[in-house]
BADO-485820 format. One record per atom (N, C-alpha, C): residue number from 1; atom name; y negated, z negated, x negated. Coordinates in nm, 4 decimals, padded with zeros to 6 digits. Example, Ala and Ser with C-alpha at 12.3 -4.5 7.8 and 13.67 -1.06 7.14 Angstrom:
<drenmi seq="1" atom="N" c2="00.5690" c3="-00.7800" c1="-01.3190"/>
<drenmi seq="1" atom="CA" c2="00.4500" c3="-00.7800" c1="-01.2300"/>
<drenmi seq="1" atom="C" c2="00.3300" c3="-00.7800" c1="-01.3200"/>
<drenmi seq="2" atom="N" c2="00.2250" c3="-00.7080" c1="-01.2850"/>
<drenmi seq="2" atom="CA" c2="00.1060" c3="-00.7140" c1="-01.3670"/>
<drenmi seq="2" atom="C" c2="-00.0030" c3="-00.7870" c1="-01.2900"/>
END
This chain:
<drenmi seq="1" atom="N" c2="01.3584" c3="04.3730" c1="06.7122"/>
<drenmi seq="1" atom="CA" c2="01.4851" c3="04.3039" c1="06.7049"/>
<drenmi seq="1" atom="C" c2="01.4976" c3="04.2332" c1="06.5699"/>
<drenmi seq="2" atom="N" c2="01.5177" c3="04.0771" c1="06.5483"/>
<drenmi seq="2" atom="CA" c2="01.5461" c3="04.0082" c1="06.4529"/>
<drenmi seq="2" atom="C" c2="01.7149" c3="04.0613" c1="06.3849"/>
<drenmi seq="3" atom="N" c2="01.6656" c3="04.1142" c1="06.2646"/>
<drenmi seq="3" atom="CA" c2="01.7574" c3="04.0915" c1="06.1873"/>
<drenmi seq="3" atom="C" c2="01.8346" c3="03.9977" c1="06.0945"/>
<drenmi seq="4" atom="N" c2="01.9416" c3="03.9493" c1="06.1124"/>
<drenmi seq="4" atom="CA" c2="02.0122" c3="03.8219" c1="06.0886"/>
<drenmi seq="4" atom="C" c2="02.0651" c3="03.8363" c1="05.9330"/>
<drenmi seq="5" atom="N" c2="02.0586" c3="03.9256" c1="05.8868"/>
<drenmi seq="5" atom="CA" c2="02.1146" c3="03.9441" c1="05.7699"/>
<drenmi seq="5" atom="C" c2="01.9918" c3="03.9574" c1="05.6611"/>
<drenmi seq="6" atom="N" c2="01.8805" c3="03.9191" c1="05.6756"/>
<drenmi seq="6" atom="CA" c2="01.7645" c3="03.9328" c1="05.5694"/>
<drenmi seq="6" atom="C" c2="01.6942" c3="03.7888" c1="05.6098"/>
<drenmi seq="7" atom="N" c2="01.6288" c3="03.7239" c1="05.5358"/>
<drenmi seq="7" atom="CA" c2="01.5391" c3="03.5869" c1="05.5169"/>
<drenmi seq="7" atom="C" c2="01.4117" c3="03.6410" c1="05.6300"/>
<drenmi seq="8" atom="N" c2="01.3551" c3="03.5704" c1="05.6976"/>
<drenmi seq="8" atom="CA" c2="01.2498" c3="03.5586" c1="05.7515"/>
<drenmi seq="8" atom="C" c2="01.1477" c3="03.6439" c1="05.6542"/>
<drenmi seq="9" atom="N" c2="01.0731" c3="03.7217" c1="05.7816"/>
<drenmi seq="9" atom="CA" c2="00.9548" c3="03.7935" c1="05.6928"/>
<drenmi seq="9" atom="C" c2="00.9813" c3="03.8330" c1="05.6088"/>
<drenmi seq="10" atom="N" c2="01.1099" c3="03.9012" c1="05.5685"/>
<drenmi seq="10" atom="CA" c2="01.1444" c3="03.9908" c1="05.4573"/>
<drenmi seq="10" atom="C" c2="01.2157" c3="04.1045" c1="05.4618"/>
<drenmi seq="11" atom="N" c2="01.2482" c3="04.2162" c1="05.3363"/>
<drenmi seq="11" atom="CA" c2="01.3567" c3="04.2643" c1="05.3534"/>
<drenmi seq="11" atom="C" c2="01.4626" c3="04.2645" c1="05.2675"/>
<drenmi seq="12" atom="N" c2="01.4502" c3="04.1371" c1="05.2205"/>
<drenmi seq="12" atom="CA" c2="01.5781" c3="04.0764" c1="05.1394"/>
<drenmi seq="12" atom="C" c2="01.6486" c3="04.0077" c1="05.2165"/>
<drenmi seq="13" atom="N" c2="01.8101" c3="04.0732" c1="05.1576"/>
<drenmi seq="13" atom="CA" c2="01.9172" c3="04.0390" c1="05.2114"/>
<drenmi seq="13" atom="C" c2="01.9744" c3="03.8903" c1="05.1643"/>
<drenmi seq="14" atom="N" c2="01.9900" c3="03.7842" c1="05.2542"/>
<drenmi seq="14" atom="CA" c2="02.0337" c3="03.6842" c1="05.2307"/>
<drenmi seq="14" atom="C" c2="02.1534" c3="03.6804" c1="05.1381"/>
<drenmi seq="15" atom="N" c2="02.1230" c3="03.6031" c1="05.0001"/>
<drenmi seq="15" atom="CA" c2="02.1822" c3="03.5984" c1="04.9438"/>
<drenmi seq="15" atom="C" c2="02.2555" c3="03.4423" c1="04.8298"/>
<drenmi seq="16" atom="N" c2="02.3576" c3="03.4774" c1="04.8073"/>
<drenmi seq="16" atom="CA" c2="02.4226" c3="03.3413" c1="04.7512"/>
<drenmi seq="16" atom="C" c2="02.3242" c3="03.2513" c1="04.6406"/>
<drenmi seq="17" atom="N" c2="02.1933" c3="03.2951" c1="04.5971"/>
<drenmi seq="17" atom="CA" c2="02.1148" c3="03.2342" c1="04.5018"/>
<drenmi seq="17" atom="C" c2="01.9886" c3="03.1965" c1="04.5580"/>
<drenmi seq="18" atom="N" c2="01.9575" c3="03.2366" c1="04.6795"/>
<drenmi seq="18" atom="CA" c2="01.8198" c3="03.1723" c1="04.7544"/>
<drenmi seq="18" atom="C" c2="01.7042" c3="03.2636" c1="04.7452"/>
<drenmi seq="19" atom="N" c2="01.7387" c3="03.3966" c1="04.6718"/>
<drenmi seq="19" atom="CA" c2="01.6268" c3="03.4327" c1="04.5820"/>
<drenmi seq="19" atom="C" c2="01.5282" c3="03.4904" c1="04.7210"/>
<drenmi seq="20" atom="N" c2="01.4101" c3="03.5207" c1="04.7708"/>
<drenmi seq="20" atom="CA" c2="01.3962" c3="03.5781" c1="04.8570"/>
<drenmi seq="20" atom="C" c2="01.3080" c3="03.6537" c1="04.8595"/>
<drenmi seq="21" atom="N" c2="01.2752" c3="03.7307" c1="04.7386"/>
<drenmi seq="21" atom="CA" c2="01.1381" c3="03.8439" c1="04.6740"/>
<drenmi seq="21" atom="C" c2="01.2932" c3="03.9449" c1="04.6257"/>
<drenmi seq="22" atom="N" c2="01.2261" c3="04.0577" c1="04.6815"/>
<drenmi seq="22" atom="CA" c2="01.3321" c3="04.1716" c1="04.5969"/>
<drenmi seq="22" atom="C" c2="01.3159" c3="04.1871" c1="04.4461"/>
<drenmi seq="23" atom="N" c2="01.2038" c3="04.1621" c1="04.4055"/>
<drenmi seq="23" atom="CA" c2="01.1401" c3="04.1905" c1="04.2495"/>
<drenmi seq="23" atom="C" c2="01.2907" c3="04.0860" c1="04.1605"/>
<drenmi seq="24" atom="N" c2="01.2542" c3="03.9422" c1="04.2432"/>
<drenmi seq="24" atom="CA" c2="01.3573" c3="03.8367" c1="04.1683"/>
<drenmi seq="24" atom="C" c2="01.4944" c3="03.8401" c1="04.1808"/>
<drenmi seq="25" atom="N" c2="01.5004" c3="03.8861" c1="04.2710"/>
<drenmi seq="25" atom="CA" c2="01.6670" c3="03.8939" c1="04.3298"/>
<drenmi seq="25" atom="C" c2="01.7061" c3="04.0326" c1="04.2262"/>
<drenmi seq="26" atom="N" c2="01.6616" c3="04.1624" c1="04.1962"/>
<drenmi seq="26" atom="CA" c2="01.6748" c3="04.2761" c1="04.1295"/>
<drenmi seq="26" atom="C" c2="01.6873" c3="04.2393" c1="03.9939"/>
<drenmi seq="27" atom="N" c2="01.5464" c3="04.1151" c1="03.9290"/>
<drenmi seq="27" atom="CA" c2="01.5609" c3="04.1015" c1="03.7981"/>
<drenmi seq="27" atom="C" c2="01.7130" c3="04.0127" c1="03.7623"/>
<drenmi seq="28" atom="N" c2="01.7624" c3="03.9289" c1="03.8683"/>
<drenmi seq="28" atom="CA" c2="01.8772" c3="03.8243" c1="03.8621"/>
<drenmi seq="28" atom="C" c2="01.9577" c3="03.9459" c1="03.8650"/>
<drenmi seq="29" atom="N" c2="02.0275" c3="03.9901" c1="03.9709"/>
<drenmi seq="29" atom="CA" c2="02.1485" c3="04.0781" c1="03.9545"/>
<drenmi seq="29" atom="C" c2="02.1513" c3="04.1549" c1="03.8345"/>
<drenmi seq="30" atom="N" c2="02.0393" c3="04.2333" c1="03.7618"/>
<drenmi seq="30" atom="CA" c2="02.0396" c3="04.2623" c1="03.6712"/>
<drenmi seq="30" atom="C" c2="02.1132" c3="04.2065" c1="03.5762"/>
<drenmi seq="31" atom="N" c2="02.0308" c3="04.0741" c1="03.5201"/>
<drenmi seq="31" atom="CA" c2="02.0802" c3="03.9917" c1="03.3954"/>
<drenmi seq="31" atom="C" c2="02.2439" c3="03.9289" c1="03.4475"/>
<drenmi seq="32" atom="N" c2="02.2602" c3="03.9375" c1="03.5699"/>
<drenmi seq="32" atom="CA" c2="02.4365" c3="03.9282" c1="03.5560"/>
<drenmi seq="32" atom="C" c2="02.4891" c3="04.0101" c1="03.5807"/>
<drenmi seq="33" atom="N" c2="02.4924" c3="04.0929" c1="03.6253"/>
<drenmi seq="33" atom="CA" c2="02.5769" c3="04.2495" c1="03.5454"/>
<drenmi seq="33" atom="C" c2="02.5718" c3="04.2869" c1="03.4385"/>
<drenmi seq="34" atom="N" c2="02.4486" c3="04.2586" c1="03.3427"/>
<drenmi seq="34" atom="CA" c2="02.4586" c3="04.2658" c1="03.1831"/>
<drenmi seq="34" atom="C" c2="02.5697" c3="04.1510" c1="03.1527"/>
<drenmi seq="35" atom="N" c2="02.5123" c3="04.0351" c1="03.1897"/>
<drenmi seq="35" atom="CA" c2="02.6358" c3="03.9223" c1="03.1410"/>
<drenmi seq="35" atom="C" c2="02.7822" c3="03.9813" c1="03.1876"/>
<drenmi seq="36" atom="N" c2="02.8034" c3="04.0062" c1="03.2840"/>
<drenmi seq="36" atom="CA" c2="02.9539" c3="04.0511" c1="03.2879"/>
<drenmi seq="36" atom="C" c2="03.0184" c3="04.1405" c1="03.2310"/>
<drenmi seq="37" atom="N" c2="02.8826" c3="04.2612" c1="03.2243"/>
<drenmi seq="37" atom="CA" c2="02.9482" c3="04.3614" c1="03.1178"/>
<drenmi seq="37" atom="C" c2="02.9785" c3="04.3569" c1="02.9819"/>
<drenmi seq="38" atom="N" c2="02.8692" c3="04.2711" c1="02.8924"/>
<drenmi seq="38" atom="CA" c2="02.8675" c3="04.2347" c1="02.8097"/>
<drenmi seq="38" atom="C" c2="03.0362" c3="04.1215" c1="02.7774"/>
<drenmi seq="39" atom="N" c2="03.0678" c3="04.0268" c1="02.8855"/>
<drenmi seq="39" atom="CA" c2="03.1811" c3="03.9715" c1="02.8729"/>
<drenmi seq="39" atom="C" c2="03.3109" c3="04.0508" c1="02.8746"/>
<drenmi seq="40" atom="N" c2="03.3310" c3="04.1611" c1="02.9496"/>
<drenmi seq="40" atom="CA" c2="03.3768" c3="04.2398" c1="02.9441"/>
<drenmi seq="40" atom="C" c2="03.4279" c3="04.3431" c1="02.8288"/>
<drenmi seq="41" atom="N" c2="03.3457" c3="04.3685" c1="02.7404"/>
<drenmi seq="41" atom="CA" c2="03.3231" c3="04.4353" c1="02.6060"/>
<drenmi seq="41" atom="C" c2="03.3901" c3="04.2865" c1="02.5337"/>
<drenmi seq="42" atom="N" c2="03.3723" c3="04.1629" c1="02.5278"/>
<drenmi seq="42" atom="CA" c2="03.4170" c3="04.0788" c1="02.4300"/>
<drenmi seq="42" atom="C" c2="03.5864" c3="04.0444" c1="02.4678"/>
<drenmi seq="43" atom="N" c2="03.5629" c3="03.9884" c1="02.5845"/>
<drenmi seq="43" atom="CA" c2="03.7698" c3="03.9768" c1="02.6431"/>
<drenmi seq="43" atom="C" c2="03.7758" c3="04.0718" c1="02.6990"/>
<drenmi seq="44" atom="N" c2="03.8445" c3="04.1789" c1="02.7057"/>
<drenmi seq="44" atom="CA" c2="03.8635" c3="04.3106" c1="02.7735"/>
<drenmi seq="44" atom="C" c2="03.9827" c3="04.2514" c1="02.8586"/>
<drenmi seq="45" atom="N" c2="04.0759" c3="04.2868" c1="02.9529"/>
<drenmi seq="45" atom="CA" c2="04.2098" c3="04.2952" c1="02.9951"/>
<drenmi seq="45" atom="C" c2="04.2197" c3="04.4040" c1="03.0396"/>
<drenmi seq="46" atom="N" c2="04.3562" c3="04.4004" c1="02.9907"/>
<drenmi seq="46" atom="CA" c2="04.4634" c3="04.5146" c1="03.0417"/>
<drenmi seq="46" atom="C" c2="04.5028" c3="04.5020" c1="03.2410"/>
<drenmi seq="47" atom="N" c2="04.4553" c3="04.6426" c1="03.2734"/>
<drenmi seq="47" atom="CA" c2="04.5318" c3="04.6403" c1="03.4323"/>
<drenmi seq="47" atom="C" c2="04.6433" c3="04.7385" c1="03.4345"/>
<drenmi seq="48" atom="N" c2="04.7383" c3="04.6280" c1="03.4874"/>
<drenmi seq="48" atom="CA" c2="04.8731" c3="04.6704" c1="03.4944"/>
<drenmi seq="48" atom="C" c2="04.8777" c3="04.7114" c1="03.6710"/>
<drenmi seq="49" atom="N" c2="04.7956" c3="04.6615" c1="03.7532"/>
<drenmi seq="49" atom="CA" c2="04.8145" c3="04.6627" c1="03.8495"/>
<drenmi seq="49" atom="C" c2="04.6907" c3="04.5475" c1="03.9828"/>
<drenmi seq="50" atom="N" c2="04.6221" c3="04.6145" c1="04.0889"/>
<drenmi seq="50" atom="CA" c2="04.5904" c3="04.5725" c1="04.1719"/>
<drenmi seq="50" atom="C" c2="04.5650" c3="04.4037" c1="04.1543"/>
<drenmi seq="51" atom="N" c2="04.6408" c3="04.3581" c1="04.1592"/>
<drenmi seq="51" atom="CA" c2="04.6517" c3="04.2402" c1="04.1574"/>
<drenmi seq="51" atom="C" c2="04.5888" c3="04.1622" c1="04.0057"/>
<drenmi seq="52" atom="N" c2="04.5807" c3="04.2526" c1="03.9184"/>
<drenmi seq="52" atom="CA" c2="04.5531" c3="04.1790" c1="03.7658"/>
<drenmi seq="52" atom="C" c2="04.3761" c3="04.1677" c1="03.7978"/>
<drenmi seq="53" atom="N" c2="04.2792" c3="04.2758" c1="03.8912"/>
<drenmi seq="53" atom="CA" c2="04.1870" c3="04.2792" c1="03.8925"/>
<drenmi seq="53" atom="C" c2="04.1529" c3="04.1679" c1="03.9613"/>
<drenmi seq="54" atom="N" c2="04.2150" c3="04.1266" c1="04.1076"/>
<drenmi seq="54" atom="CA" c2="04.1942" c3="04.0255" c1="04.1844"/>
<drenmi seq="54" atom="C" c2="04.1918" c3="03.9117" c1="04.0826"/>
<drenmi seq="55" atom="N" c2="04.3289" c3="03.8703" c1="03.9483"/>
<drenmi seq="55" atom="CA" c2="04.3075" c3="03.7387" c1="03.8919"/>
<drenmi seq="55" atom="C" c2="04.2138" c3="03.7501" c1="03.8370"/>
<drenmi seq="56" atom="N" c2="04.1532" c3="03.8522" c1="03.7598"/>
<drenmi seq="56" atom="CA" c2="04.0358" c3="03.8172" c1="03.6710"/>
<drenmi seq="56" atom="C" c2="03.9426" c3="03.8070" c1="03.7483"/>
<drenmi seq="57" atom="N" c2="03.9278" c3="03.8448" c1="03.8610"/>
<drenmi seq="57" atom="CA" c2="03.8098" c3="03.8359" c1="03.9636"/>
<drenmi seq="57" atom="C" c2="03.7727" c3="03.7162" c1="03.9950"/>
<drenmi seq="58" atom="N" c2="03.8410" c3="03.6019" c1="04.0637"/>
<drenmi seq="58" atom="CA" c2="03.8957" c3="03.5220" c1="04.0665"/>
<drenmi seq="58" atom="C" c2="03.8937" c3="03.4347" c1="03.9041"/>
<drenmi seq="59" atom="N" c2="03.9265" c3="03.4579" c1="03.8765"/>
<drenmi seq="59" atom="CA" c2="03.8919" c3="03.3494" c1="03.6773"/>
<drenmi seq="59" atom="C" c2="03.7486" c3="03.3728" c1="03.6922"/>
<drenmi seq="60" atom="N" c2="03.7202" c3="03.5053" c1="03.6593"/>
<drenmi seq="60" atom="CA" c2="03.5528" c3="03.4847" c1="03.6792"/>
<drenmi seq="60" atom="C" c2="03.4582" c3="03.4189" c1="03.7377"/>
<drenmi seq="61" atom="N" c2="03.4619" c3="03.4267" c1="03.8615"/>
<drenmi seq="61" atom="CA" c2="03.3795" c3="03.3373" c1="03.9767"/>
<drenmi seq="61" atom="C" c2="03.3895" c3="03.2176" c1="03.9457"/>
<drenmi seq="62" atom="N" c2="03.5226" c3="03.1411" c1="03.9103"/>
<drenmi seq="62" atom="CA" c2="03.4892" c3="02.9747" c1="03.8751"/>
<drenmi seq="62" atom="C" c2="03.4611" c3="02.9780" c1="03.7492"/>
<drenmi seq="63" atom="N" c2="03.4458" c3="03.0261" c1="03.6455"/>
<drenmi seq="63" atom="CA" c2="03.3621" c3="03.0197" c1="03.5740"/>
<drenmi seq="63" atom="C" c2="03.2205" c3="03.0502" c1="03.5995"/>
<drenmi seq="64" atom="N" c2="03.1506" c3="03.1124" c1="03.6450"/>
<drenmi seq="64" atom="CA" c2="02.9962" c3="03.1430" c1="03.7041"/>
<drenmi seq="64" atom="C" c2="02.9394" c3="03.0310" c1="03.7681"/>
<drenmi seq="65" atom="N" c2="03.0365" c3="02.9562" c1="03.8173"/>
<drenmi seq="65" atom="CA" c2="02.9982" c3="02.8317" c1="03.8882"/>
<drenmi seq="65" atom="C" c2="02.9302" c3="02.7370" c1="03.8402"/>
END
């Protein structure tokens, strides 16, 4: 049974960067979870509530763009 959720001849999960070797896709997520954490440690915010996580969530992504 073809699975629709991984690239041809693989078992990488289709993903928003094209990557389609697990080795590359592992080393990428890596270096941006360092970048976010690392951004994180420099502008910190305060959560007051549910919703403060969604805006920064949201600010983030169009910046990554």
């Amino acid at each position: 049974m073809k699975d629709i959720y991984v690239y041809p001849d693989t078992f990488v999960l289709i993903n928003k960067l094209n990557i389609k070797t697990s080795k590359e896709l592992d080393e990428e997520e890596n270096a941006l979870v360092s970048l976010n954490i690392a951004n994180l440690l420099i502008n910190p915010f305060k959560i007051k509530s549910v919703f403060d996580i969604k805006k920064e969530t949201a600010k983030s992504s169009k910046t990554q763009q």
